[in-house]
C-alpha positions as CSV (number, residue, x, y, z in Angstrom):
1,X,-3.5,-23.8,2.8
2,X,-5.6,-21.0,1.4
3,X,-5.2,-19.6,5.3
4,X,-1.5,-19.5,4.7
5,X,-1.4,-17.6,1.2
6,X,-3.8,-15.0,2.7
7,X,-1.1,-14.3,5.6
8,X,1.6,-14.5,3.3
9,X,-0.2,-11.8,1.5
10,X,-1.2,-9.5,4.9
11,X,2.7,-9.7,5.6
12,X,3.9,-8.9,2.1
13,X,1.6,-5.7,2.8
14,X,2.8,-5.3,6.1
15,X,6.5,-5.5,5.1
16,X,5.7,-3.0,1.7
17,X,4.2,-0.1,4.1
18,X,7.0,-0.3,6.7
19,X,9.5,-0.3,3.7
20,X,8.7,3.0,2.7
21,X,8.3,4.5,6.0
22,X,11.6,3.4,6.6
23,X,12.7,4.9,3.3
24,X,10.8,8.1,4.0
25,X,12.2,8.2,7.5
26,X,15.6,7.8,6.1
27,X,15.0,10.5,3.3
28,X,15.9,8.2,0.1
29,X,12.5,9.0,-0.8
30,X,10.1,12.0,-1.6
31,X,6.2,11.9,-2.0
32,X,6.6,12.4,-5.6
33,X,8.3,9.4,-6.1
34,X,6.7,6.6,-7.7
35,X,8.4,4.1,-5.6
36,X,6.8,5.7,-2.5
37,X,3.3,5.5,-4.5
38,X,3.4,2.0,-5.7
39,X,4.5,0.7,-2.4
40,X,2.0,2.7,-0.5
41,X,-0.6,1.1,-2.9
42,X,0.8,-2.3,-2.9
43,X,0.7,-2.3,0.8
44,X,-2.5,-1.1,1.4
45,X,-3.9,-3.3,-1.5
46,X,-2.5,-6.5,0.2
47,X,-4.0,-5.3,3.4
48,X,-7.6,-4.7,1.9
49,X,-7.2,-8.3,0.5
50,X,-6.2,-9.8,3.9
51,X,-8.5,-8.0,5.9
52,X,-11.8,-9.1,3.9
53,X,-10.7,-12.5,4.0
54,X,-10.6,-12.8,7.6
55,X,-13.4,-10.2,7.7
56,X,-12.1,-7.6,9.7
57,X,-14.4,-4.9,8.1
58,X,-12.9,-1.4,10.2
59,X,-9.6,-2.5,8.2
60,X,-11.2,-3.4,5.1
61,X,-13.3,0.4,5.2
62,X,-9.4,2.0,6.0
63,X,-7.4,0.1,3.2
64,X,-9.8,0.5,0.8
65,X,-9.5,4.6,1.5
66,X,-6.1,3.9,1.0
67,X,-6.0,2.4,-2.2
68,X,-8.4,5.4,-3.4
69,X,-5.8,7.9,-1.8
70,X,-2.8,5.2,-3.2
71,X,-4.3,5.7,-6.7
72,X,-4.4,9.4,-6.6
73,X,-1.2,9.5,-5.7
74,X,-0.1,7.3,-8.3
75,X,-1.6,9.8,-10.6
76,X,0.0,12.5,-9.3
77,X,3.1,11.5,-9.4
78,X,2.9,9.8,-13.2
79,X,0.7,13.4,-14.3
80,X,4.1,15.1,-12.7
81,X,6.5,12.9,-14.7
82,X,4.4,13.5,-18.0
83,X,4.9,16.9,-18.1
């Protein structure tokens, strides 16, 4: 059961990044948007969770850079809106 939830979670990831690339692709959009932020951390967060569950440590080392990137962008973009 606990095998299942952690998929569930890898594909909610999995779905959340290829979202906003296809929203990217299709110009709806921009970097600075904090759709395109929270689903790029969402995405990579569910990823990170998923991978150190089944151990897959490469993919572990590359999501967690992309939550750290994820959150700077999330800054930037919330910084931007604040002023």
């Amino acid at each position: 059961m606990i095998d299942i939830i952690f998929l569930l979670i890898g594909i909610s990831g999995v779905i959340a990044i290829a979202l906003n690339f296809i929203l990217e692709a299709r110009n709806k959009l921009g970097k600075d948007h904090h759709t395109f932020a929270l689903l790029n951390l969402y995405g990579s967060s569910s990823l990170f969770t998923y991978s150190l569950y089944e151990g897959v440590w490469l993919f572990v080392i590359l999501n967690g850079f992309l939550i750290v990137v994820g959150l700077y962008g999330i800054n930037e973009v919330f910084v931007k809106k604040a002023k």
